[in-house]
C-alpha positions in Angstrom: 0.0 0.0 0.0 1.3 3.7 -0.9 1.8 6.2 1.9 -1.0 7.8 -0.2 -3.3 5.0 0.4 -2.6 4.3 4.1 -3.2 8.0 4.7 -6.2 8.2 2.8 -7.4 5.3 4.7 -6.1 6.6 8.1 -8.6 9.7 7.0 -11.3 8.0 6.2 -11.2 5.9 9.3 -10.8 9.1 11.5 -14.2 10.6 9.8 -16.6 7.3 10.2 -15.2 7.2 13.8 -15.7 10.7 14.8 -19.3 10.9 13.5 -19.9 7.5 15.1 -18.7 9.4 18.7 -20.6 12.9 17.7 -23.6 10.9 17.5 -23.8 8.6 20.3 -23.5 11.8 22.5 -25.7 13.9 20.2 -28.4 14.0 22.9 -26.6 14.4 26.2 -24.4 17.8 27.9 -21.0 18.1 28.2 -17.8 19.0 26.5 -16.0 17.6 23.8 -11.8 17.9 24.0 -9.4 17.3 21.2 -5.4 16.3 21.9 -3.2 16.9 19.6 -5.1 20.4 17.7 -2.1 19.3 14.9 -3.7 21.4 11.6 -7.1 21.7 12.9 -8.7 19.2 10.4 -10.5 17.0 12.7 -11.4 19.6 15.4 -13.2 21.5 12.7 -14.8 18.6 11.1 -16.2 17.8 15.1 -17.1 21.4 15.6 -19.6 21.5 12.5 -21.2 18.1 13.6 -21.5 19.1 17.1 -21.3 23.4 16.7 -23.8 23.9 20.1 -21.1 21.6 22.3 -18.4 23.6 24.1 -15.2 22.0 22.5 -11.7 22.2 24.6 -8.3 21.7 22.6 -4.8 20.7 23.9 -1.6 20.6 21.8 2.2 21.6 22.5 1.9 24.9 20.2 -0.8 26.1 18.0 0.1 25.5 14.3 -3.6 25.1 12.6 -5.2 26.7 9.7 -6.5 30.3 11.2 -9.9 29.0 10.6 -9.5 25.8 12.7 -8.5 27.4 15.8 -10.6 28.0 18.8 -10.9 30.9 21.2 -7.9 31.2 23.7 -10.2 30.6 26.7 -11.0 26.9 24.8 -7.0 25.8 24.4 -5.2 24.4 26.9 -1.3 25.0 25.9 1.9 23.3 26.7 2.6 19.4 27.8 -0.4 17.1 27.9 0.9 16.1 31.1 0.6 19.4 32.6 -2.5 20.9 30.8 -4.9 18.0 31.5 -4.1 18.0 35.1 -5.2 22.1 34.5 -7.9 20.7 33.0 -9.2 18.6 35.3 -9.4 21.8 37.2 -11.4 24.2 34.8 -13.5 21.0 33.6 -14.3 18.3 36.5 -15.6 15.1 35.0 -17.9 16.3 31.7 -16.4 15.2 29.3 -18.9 13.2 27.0 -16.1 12.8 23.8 -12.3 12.5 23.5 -10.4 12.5 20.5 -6.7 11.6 21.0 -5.0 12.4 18.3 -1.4 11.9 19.0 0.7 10.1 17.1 4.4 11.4 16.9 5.8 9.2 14.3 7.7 6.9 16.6 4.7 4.1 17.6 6.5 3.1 20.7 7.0 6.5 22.0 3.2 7.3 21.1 2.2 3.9 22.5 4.1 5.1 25.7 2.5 8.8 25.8 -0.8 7.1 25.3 -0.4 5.0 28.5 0.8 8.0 30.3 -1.5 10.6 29.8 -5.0 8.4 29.1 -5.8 8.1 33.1 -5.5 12.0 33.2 -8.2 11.7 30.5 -10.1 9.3 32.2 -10.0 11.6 34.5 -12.1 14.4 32.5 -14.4 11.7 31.3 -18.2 11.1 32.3 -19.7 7.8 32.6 -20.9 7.0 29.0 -18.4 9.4 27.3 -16.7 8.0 24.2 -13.0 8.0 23.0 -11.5 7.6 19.6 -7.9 7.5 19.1 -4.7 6.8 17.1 -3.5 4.6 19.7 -4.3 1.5 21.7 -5.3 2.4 25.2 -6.1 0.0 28.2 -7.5 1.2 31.2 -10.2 -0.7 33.4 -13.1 2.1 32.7 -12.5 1.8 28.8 -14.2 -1.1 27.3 -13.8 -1.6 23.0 -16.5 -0.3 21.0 -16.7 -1.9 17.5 -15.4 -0.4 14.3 -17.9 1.1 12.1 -18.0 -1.6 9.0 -14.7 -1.1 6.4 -12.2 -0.2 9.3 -9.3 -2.4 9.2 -8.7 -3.2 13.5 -5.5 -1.3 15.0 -5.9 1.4 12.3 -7.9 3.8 14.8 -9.5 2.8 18.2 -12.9 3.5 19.8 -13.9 3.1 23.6 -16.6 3.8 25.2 -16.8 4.5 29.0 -18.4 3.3 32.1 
């Protein structure tokens, strides 16, 4: 497969997933946070299929399109291992989706940042919320949801919560 292909895949597998999440918390309250802002792509596709849900971002520095950037008082700046503990803070436990979004290039090093920071996201996270992200997580609150159909497994990953 071309590095075209897999990243057209990798795209297509983040858009089914992320509309799967939007809507299975289409009809409750709560907040929706992206890690890893990267280009803004995916925080602007969530923010037009959820545009009433306040929306939080976290990433090392802000490098997006203008137009995929969210107000200062929605980004939370710096290390994820300092800005989700600020988070916890500023946001309790209400957040209903997570998208983790960061891959660095080296899979064991993101594997390993995964496993770092997910039980400060957990720690954000109402019962029912719902995860998807670029790596594999395991953590006793975070149960497998299944892949929506075409989705090869290990490509992306979906949890849900409770």
């Amino acid at each position: 497969m071309s590095r075209l292909d897999s990243a057209i895949r990798r795209l297509q597998a983040q858009q089914l997933c992320l509309e799967w999440a939007a809507s299975a918390v289409a009809n409750r309250s709560g907040n929706a946070i992206e890690l890893g802002l990267g280009n803004g792509r995916t925080f602007d596709h969530l923010r037009s299929l959820m545009p009433e849900r306040p929306f939080y971002v976290f990433d090392r520095q802000i490098a997006a399109h203008p137009d995929c950037i969210p107000a200062d008082d929605r980004i939370f700046l710096g290390d994820f291992r300092e800005t989700l503990v600020a988070a916890k803070q500023a946001l309790g436990q209400t957040v209903l989706l997570a998208h983790l979004d960061i891959g660095t290039g080296d899979k064991a090093a993101s594997i390993a940042l995964a496993a770092e920071i997910a039980p400060l996201v957990d720690g954000l996270l109402a019962d029912d919320a719902v995860v998807v992200s670029d790596q594999p997580v395991i953590l006793p609150r975070w149960t497998s949801a299944p892949l929506p159909e075409g989705i090869r497994p290990g490509r992306i990953h979906l949890y849900q919560i409770g």
